[in-house]
C-alpha atoms as one frame of an Amber mdcrd trajectory, in Angstrom:
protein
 178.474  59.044  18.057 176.776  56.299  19.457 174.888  55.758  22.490 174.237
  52.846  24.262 171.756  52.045  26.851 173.423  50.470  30.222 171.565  47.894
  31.218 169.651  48.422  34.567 170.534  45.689  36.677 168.779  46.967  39.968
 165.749  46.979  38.864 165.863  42.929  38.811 166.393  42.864  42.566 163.365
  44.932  43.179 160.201  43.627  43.907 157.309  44.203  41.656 155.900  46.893
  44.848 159.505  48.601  44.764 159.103  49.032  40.931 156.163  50.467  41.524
 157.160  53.316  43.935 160.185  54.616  42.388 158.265  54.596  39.453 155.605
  56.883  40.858 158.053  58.712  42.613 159.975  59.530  39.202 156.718  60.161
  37.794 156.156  62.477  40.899 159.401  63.995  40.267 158.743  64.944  36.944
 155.275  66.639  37.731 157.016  68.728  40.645 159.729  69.757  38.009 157.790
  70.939  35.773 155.204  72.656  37.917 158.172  74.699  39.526 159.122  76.159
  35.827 155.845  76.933  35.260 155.685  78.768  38.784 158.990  80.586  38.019
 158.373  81.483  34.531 154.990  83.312  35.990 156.909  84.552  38.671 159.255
  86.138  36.184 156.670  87.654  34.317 155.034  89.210  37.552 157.872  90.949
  38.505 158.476  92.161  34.994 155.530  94.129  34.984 155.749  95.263  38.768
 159.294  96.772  37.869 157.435  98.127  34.923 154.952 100.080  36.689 157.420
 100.947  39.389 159.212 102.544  36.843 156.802 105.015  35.400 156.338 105.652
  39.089 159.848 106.979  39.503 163.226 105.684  40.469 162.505 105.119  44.159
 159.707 103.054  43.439 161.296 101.240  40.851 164.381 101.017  43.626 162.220
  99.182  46.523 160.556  97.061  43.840 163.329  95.796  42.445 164.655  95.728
  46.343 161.472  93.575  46.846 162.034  91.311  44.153 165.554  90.718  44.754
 164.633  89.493  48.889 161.886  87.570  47.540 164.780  85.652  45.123 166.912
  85.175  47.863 164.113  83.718  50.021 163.150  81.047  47.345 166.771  80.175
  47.197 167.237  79.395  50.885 163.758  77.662  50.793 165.486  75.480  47.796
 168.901  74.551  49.733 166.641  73.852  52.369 164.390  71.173  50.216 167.818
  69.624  48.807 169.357  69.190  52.397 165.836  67.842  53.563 166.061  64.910
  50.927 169.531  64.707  50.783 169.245  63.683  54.653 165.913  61.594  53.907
 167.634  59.643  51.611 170.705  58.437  53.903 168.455  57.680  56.238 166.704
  55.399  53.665 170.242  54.064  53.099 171.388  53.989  56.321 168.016  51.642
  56.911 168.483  49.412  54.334 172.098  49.111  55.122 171.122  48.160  59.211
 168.717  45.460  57.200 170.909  44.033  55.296 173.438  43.793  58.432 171.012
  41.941  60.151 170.363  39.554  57.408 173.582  38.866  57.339 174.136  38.228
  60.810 171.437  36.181  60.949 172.113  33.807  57.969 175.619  33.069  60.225
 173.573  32.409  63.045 171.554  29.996  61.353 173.919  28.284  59.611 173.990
  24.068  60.436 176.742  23.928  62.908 178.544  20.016  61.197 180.687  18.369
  63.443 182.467  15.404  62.734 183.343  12.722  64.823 186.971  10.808  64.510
């Protein structure tokens, strides 16, 4: 099977500055990405030994625990659909910007058009 790279053409309308922002913000990206795994994957192992020692503890111990770490979960979830909706919105306001820019480019490139009127 063969891949084959698409051709960016974007990028060529971008000015050298742009390139350089949504390269930093990939490069951002990336960073936050992998910090978050690294977060959750200690996270994980936290509440692996909490439930652990809750459990040699006795059931209702290991019961809130586990109570605990389940309302903790669903409190990092709602924090994440929160994030997502945050840029999602962010970003069609960056469109809806660009879009109102470009609109008014256009508009005025018809205003300024030479007006040619010839006489008969």
């Amino acid at each position: 099977m063969m891949i084959y790279q698409v051709p960016q053409l974007w990028s060529s309308y971008l000015s050298s500055n742009s390139r350089k922002v949504v390269s930093s913000r990939r490069i951002l990206s990336i960073a936050e990405v992998k910090a978050e795994k690294k977060r959750e994957a200690s996270q994980k192992a936290d509440n692996r030994k909490a439930l652990v020692e809750a459990k040699s503890q006795g059931k209702e111990a290991h019961a809130a625990v586990k109570a605990h770490i389940a309302q903790e979960q669903a409190k990092a979830a709602q924090a994440k659909k929160l994030e997502k909706l945050k840029i999602t919105v962010e970003q069609q306001a960056e469109k809806a910007r660009v879009a109102a820019e470009n609109k008014a480019k256009q508009a005025e490139k018809r205003v300024c058009l030479p007006l040619f009127i010839t006489s008969s």
